[in-house]
VOGU-3710 file (C-alpha; in Angstrom, 3 decimals, decimal comma):
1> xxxxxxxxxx> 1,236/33,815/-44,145  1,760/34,002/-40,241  -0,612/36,517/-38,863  -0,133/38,744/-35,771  -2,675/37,643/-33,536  -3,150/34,685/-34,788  -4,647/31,606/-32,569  -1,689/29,703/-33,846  0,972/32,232/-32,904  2,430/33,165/-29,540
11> xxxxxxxxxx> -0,547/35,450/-28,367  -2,589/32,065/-27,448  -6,259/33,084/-26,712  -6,013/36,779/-26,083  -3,711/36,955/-29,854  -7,069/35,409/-31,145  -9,287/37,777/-29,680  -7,152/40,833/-31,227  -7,269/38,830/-34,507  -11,429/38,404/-34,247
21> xxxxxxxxxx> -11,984/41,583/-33,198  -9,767/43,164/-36,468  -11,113/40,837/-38,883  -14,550/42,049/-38,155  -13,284/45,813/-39,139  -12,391/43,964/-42,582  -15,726/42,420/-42,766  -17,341/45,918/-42,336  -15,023/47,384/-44,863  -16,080/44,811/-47,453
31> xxxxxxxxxx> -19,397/45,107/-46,679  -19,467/49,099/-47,265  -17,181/48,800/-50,105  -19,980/46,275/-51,682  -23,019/48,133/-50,736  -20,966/51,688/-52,090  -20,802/49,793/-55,338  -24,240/49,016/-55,355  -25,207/51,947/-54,975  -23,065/53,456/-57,633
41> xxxxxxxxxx> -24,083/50,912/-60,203  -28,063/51,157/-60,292  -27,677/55,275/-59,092  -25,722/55,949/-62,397  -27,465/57,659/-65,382  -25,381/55,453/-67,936  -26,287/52,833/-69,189  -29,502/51,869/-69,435  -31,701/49,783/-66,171  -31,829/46,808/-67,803
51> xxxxxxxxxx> -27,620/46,468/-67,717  -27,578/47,810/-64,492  -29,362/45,657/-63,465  -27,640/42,919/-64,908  -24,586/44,721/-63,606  -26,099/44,868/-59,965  -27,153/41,182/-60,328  -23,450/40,170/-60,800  -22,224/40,926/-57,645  -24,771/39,776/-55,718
61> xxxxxxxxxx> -23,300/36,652/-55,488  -19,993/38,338/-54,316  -21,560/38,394/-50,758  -21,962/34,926/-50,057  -18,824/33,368/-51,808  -17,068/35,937/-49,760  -19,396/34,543/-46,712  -18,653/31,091/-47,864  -15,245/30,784/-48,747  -13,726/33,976/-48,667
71> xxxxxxxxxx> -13,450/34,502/-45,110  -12,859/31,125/-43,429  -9,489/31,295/-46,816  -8,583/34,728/-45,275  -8,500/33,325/-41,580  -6,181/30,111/-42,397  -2,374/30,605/-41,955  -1,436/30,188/-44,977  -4,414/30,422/-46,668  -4,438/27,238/-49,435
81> xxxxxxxxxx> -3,162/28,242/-52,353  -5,456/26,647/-54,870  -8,460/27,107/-52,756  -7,526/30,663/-52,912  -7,079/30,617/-56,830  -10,385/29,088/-57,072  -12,029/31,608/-54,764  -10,053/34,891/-56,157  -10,902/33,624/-60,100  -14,922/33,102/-58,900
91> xxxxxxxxxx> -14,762/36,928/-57,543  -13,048/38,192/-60,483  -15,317/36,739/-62,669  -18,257/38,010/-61,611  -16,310/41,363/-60,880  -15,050/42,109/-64,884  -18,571/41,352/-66,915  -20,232/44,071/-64,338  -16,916/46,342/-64,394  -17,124/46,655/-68,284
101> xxxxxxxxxx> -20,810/46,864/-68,057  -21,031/49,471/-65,690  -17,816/51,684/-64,614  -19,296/52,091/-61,642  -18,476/48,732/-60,501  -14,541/49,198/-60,448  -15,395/50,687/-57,134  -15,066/46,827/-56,187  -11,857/47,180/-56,682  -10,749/48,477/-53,301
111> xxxxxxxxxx> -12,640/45,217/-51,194  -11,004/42,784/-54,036  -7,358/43,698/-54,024  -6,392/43,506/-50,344  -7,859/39,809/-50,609  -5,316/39,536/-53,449  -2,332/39,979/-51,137  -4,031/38,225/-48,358  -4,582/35,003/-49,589  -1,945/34,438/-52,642
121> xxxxxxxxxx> 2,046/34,751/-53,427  3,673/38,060/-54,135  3,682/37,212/-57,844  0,067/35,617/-58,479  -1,135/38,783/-56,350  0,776/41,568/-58,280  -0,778/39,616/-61,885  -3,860/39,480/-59,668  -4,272/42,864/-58,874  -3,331/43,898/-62,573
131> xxxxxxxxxx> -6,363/42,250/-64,210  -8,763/43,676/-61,387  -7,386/47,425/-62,635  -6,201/47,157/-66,132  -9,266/44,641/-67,768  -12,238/46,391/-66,606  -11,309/49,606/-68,308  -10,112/47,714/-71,622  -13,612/45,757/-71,644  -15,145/48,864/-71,261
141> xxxxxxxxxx> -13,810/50,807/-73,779  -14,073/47,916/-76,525  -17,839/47,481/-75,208  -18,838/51,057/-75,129  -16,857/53,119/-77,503  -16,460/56,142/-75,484  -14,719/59,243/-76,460  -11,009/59,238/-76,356  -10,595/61,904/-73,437  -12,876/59,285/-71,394
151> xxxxxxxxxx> -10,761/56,505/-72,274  -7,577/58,950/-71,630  -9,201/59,598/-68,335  -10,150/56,364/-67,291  -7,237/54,361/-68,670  -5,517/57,009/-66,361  -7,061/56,115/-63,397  -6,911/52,453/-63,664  -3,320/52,815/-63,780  -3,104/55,067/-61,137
161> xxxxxxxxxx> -4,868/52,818/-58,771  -2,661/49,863/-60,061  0,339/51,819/-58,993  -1,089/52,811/-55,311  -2,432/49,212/-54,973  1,021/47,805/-55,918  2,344/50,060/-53,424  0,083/49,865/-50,565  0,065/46,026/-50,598  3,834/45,673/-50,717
171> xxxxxxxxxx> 4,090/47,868/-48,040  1,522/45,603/-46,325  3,314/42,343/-46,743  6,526/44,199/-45,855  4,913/45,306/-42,399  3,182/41,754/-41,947  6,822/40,281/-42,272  8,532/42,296/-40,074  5,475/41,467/-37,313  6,245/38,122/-37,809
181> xxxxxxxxxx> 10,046/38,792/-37,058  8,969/40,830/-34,151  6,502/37,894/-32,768  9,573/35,621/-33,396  11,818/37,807/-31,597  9,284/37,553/-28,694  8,659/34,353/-28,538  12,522/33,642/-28,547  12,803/36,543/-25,526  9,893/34,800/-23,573
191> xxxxxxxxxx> 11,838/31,654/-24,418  14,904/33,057/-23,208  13,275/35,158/-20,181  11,822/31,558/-19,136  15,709/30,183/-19,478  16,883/32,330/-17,581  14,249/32,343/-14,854  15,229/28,352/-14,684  18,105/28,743/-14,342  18,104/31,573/-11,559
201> xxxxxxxxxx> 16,062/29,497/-9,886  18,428/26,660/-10,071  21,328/29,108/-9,405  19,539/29,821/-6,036  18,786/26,948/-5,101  22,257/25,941/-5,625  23,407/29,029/-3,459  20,964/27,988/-0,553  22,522/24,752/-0,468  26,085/26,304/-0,022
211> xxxxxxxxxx> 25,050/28,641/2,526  23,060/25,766/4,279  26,373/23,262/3,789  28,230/26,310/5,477  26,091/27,091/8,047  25,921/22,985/9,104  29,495/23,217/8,991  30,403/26,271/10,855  28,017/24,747/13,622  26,574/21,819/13,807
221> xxxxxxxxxx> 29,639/19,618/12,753  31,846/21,980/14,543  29,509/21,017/17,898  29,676/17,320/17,686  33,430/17,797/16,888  33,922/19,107/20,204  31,673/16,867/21,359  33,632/13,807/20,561  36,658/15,607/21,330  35,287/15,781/24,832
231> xxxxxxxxxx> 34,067/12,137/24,769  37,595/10,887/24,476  39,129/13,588/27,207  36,295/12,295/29,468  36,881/8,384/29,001  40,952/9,479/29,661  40,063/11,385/32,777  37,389/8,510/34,494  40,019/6,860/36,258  42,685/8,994/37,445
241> xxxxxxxxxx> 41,006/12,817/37,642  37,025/12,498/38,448  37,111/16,453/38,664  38,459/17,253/35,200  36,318/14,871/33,706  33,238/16,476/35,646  34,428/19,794/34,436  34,248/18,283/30,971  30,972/16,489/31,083  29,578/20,004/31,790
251> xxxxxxxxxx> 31,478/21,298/29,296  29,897/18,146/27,314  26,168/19,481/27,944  26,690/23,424/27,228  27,926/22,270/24,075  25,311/20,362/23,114  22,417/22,822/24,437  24,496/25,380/22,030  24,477/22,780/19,500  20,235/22,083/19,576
261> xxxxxxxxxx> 19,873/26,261/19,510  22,091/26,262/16,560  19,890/23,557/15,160  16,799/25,243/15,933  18,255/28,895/14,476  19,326/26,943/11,755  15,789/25,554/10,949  14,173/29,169/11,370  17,015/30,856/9,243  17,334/33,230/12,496
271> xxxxxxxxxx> 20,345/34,855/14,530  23,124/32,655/15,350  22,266/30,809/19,406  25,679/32,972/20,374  24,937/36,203/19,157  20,927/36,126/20,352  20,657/38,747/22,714  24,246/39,753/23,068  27,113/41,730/21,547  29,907/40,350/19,251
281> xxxxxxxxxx> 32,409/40,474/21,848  30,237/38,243/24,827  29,885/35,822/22,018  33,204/35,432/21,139  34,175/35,917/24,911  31,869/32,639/25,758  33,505/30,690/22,499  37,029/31,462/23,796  36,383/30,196/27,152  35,313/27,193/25,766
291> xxxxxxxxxx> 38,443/26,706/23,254  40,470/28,123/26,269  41,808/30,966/24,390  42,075/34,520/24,670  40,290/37,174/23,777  41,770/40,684/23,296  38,956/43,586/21,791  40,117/47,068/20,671  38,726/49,731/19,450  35,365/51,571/20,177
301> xxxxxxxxxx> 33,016/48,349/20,539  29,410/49,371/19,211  26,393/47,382/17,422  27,033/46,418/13,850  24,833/44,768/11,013  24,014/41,362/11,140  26,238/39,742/8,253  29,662/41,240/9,154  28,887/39,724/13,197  27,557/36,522/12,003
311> xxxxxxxxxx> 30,667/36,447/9,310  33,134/37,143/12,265  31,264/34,557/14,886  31,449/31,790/12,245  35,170/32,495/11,401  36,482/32,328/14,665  34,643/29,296/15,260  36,135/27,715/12,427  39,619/28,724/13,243  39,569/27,683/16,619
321> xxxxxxxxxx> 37,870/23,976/15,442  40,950/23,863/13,011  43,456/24,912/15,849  42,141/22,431/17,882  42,483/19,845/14,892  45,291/20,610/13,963  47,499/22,682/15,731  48,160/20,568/18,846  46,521/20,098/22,360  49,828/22,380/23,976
331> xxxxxxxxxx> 49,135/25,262/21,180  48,224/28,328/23,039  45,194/30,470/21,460  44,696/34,282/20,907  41,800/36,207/19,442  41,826/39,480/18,241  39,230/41,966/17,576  39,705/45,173/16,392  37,066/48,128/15,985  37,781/50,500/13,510
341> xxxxxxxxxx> 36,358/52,956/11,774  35,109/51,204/8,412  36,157/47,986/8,887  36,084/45,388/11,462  39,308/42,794/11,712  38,990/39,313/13,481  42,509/37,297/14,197  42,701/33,939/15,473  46,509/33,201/16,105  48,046/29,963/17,538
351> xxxxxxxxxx> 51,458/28,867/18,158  51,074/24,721/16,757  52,798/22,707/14,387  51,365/25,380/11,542  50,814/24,150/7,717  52,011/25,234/4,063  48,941/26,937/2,696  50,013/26,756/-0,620  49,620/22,874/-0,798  46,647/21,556/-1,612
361> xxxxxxxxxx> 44,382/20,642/1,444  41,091/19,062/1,152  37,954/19,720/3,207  35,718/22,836/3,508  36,907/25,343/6,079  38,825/27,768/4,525  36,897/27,751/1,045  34,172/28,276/3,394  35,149/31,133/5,274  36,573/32,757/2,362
371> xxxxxxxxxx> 32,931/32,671/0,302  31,004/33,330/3,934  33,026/36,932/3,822  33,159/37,498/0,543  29,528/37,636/0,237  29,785/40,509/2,936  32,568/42,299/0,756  35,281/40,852/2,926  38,967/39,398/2,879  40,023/36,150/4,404
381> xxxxxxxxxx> 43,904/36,105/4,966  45,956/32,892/5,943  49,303/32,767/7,455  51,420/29,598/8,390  53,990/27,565/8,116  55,458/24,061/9,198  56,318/24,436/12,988  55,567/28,543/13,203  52,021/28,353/14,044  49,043/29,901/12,114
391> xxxxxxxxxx> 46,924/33,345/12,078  43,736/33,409/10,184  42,751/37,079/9,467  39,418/38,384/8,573  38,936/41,657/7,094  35,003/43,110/6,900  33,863/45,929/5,932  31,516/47,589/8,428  29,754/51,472/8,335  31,205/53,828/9,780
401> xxxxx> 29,623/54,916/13,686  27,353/57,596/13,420  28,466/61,019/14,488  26,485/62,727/17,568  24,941/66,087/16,735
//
């Protein structure tokens, strides 16, 4: 039988401290049961000394087979079942000779049939626990002779106390079972709660790598695009227009200082290089300038949170890299930013060759820049087609400005 507590069960160490600790209340409840029996035996007036003291002499070895054997049986899960036998048919046989000698001794009784239920099956205990209450009083009365209202009285009481002992140890085992479903059930819920701490682990780690793959994307690739983008202007330019492709070398180097403070914010997990120390609208005024597009801002400008700025920076970056991908070197560029009340709305519209967003199209822009604003609450609309140009829409949520009072 499984105990609660046990060193084997889930409790580990501190389970088998509880268990120690509760199995020396039973050894203090045998021992007080054993020495209230010993009392009662030699401190009764009937029978004589010389067969209470035989009596008395019976269950003195009670105290170290229980020593012995009793309690290193009681503390194995299960206990053995024919070491038990053994040990339970040693007690009760030195138990019924002093019970029928003296009727004292069924006082024994109450230390004896909780080991019953302890150590053996439901069936051997109950047939057990019968002997221990039923044979005593039978041996007695064939022994002794007593009067008939004594053998009313104590047959009575024997069967009484087979009844409650019936009933308290079933109710016993029944609570000892349903602790060992409840230790099961815990162990399965630590189980589980470990599960699922694995696997939110691995579910963040998972996330960090997206938002790292979007933030490499959204910058650092979208640098050294326009990087080689410039490359190739520059080597067109060398020969025939030294002052374009000076304009562009310079062009060259801010984008690659912008590029290393990306890396570096990147590394720290900081504020994009852009936004450090300016508004949303200077940073997207310096990113137009450098896509040569336009920037028109509406609306009451103030300061918003972080994530819906960062969330608009990295979209329009992202649009413009795709205009300039795809839309054509001719397509002329507009941004639009829009202030209102709850909500802040980024546009990025340019008149190229334009695309059918309903095929499929692979890379990671888009799906990008639709999870970047949905984890702010936001909406990421698309609108193209072949040969009438594109407009990428972002929709944010933002708090409302705070009223003066």
């Amino acid at each position: 039988m499984k105990r609660p507590g046990d060193a084997s069960s889930a409790g580990g160490g501190e389970g088998a401290y509880s268990w120690d600790r509760s199995f020396r209340l039973w050894d203090t409840y045998f021992a007080l049961i054993w020495l209230a029996t010993l009392v009662f035996v030699l401190g009764t007036g009937h029978p004589g000394w010389p067969v209470r003291l035989t009596a008395a002499a019976l269950l003195v070895p009670q105290v170290p087979l229980f020593v012995r054997v009793g309690r290193p049986l009681l503390r194995q899960d299960p206990p053995d079942a024919r070491e038990a036998l053994t040990y339970l048919g040693a007690m009760v046989a030195l138990f019924l000779p002093s019970a029928i000698l003296v009727g004292e001794t069924r006082l024994m009784t109450f230390a004896l049939v909780p080991q019953c239920f302890m150590t053996l099956r439901m069936r051997w205990a109950l047939g057990a626990v019968a002997v221990i209450n039923l044979a005593p009083v039978l041996g007695w009365a064939l022994l002794w002779w007593p009067s008939d209202q004594d053998v009313f009285f104590n047959g009575l009481f024997a069967v009484v106390t087979l009844v409650f002992s019936v009933a308290v140890g079933s109710y016993v085992i029944r609570i000892i079972e349903q602790s060992q479903e409840r230790a099961a059930l815990i162990a399965e819920l630590d189980t589980s709660r470990h599960e699922v701490s694995r696997l939110s682990a691995a579910h963040g780690a998972l996330a960090e790598r997206e938002r790292m793959a979007r933030e490499i994307h959204d910058t650092l690739a979208q640098g050294f695009t326009s990087l080689l983008m410039l490359v190739q202007a520059v080597e067109a330019e060398l020969d025939h227009d030294l002052v374009r492709a000076r304009r562009h070398l310079a062009l060259m180097d801010e984008t690659a200082r912008l590029n290393l403070a990306e890396a570096r914010a990147l590394v720290a997990d900081g504020t994009p290089a852009d936004l450090d120390g300016s508004s949303l609208p200077d940073a997207l005024g310096r990113l137009a300038a450098r896509h040569a597009a336009e920037l028109d801002v509406t609306g009451p400008v103030r300061p918003l949170p972080a994530g819906p700025e960062v969330v608009a920076l990295r979209a329009c970056q992202e649009a413009l890299t795709n205009c300039r991908k795809h839309a054509g070197s001719s397509a002329a560029v507009a941004i639009g930013l829009d202030y209102a009340e709850d909500e802040l709305t980024l546009s990025v519209r340019d008149d190229g060759h334009g695309f059918d967003p309903g095929a499929a199209h692979d890379g990671y822009g888009l799906a990008g820049l639709r999870a970047r604003a949905t984890e702010v609450g936001g909406t990421v609309r698309v609108h193209s087609a072949p040969g009438g140009g594109t407009t990428v829409t972002v929709l944010l949520p933002v708090p409302p400005p705070r009223s003066c009072s």
